[in-house]
C-alpha positions, 0 to 999 in steps of 0.5 A: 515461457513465464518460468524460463523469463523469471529464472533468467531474471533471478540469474541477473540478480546474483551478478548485481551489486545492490542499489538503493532502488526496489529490485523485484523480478515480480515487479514485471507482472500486472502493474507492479508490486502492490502498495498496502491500501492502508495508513501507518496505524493500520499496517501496524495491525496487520493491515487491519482497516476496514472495520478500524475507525481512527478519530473517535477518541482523545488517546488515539488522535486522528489518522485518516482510515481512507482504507474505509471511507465510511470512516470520514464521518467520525473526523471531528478536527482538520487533520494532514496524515502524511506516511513514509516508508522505508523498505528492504527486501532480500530476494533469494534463488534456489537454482541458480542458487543466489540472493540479492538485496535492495533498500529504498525509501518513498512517501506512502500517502499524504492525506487532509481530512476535515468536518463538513459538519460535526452535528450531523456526521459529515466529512471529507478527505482527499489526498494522493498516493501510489498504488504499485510500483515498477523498478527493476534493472537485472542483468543476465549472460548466455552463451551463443555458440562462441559468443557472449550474450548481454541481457538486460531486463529494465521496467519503471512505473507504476499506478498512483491514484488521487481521491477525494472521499465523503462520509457520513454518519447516522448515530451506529451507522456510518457509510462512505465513498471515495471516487478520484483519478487513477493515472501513472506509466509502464515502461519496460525495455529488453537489450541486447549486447553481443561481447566479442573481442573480434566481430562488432555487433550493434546493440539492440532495444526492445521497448514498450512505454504505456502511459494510462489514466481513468477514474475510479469508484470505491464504497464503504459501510461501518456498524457498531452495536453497543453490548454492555455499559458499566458505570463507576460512580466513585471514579466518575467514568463509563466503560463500554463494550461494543462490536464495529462491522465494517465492508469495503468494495471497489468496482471494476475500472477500465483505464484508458491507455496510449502505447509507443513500441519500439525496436532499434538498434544503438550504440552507446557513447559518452553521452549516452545511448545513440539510436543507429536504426528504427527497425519497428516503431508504432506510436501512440497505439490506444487501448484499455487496462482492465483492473479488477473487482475486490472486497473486503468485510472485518470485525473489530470488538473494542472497549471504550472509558469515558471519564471527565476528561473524555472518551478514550479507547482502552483496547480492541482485536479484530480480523478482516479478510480481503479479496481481489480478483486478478483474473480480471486483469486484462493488458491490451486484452491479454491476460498475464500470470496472475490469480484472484488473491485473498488475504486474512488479516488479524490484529490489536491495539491497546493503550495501558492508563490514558485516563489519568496521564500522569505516564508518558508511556501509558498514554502510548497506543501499543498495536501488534498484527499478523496477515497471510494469504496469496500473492496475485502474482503466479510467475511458476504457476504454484502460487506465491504465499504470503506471510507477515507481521507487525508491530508498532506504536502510537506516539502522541508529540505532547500530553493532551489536555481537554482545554486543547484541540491540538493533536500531534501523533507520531505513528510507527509500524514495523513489518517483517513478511515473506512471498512465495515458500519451498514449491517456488524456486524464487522467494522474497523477504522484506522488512518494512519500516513506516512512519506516519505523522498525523497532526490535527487541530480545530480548523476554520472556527469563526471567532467569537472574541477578538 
């Protein structure tokens, strides 16, 4: 049944003009397609962020990781993160053979971080942003002895989620939580439209509406061992070598959800849809999303210059492998085609001479990643692989200087990916473009001078 539904779908896609909206067949399953739980600096490392800790040095600025709320007690300035992204996507059929292409522009995240208390570690983050996305609208034809039959598949929706996060930090340890709201909309329809030159036949509407909201509960952990120090006495500077451990887990969650069904028949006119008759209609009908448990745990090995004018990061690699586990997934307590999906990121970043910062471009943090693994979504039941990379920058507005609390960085990330491979019948392609404005200051200083 799940092959026969997503072939009728990728048959609509190739009859479709392109529009500026996300159209994707894999949007029906779960709760959407699945947004990266990262900022712009982290999805421009293949989505490295568990044990990545942005905000330690002058070169790299301050966005906020809430990938890792662990993070949050290295936040030494007021910051506002804000992320946008641009997406492209190319969905292609093997049979029938077809592709077809979308493009749509959304806000990722808009994120504050603060200091509570820089002496002792403390700090805090809230902030909103989507978590999945349904948007699709496809249309199919079949024959039915001599009739013609109008199909059209149509879903909104989506998870957004609102947190607020603590952290705290004890000299090589760092631990943190986020806890917050998850709330958004499931809406999906099915019509039918007989065409027939002949006979009148009303229209008929399929649709279910689910609305459904919970709070949520996340936790995180970072680790840094120091492994070799050199001092340069002529240069008056310190470099350091050392190796961040990082682990994230988010609990199991129940939301709480309300249902409308509905199943009626319309005729449409000028002023739209007009319902003829209710033939079934179940109002407000309570019931429980289960969204499931997953991990995360990564390493990063980094090298740090401290100088005169401050400590700044000169480079770092690490690798993450993350883990959700989809089969916990219940809708109404039914299951759906879904499996535990797994992903291993690897990636860097460097900064070619901050020290000095006589060069624009040397005081740039270059970054560069690559991720692969299993897409929770399994439609065909032969799994859907997936396949990206990325490459990016960090762009600091203006040079910084150590009398000057302001930091104003403009982050980019690019990523070319893939979901699915020649077992599926059904592929997607898509280019991500992100873009992510990070502007930090010293907030909320009582002033010693008028």
């Amino acid at each position: 049944m799940a092959r026969l539904y997503l072939a009728l779908l990728v048959t609509g896609t190739t009859l479709l003009s392109a529009v500026a909206q996300e159209n994707s067949p894999f949007a029906r399953y779960g709760l959407g397609n699945i947004y990266s739980g990262s900022n712009v600096v982290s999805r421009s490392m293949g989505g490295l962020g568990v044990a990545h800790a942005d905000g330690l040095n002058n070169n790299v600025g301050q966005s906020i990781n809430f990938s890792n709320p662990a993070t949050y007690g290295n936040l030494y300035m007021t910051s506002f993160d804000l992320g946008l992204m641009i997406d492209s996507r190319t969905l292609r059929s093997n049979n029938p053979s077809g592709h077809f292409q979308s493009n749509y522009f959304i806000p990722t995240y808009v994120v504050v971080g603060m200091p509570l208390n820089r002496k002792k570690g403390w700090g805090l983050a809230f902030g909103l942003r989507p978590v999945t996305r349904i948007n699709y609208s496809v249309h199919t034809f079949e024959q039915i002895r001599t009739d013609s039959l109008v199909n059209v598949y149509e879903g909104s929706g989506g998870l957004n989620q609102f947190f607020v996060g603590l952290g705290k930090k004890w000299k090589s340890l760092n631990i943190g939580f986020n806890a917050g709201y998850h709330f958004g909309n499931k809406d999906i329809s099915t019509k039918k439209a007989f065409v027939n030159d002949t006979v009148f036949h009303y229209q008929s509407n399929s649709f279910t509406n689910t609305h459904f909201n919970g709070l949520f509960f996340d936790a995180g952990m970072q680790y840094e061992i120091k492994l070799s120090k050199k001092e340069f006495k002529e240069k008056k500077s310190t470099d350091q070598y050392a190796l961040r451990f990082g682990a994230t887990a988010s609990l199991k969650q129940q939301l709480s959800a309300s249902q409308d069904i509905g199943r009626q028949t319309y005729t449409q006119t000028s002023n739209g849809e007009v319902t003829i008759d209710s033939i079934y209609e179940v109002k407000n009908t309570k019931g429980k999303i289960t969204l499931p448990f997953s991990y995360a745990g990564g390493i990063t090995f980094h090298k740090t210059t401290t100088s005169v004018r401050g400590a700044f990061e000169m480079w770092s690699i690490g690798a993450e492998y993350a883990v959700t586990q989809w089969t916990q997934y219940r809708f109404y307590g039914q299951t759906e085609p879904l499996v535990n999906s797994w992903q291993m990121k690897v990636g860097g970043q460097f900064c070619p001479n901050p020290i000095n910062g006589k060069n624009y471009w040397s005081n740039v943090n270059y970054r560069a990643g690559v991720y692969y693994g299993k897409d929770y979504v399994n439609p065909d039941g032969n799994g859907l692989k997936q396949f990206g990379v990325s490459l990016g920058a960090g762009l600091p507005v203006k040079k910084w200087r150590s009398y000057d609390y302001q930091f104003t960085t403009i982050n980019t990330a690019f990523e070319f990916g893939k979901r699915g491979s020649s077992v599926n019948n059904i592929t997607e392609n898509y280019f991500q473009l992100s873009f992510g404005l990070s502007l930090s200051d010293i907030w909320f200083q009582k002033r010693k001078y008028d």
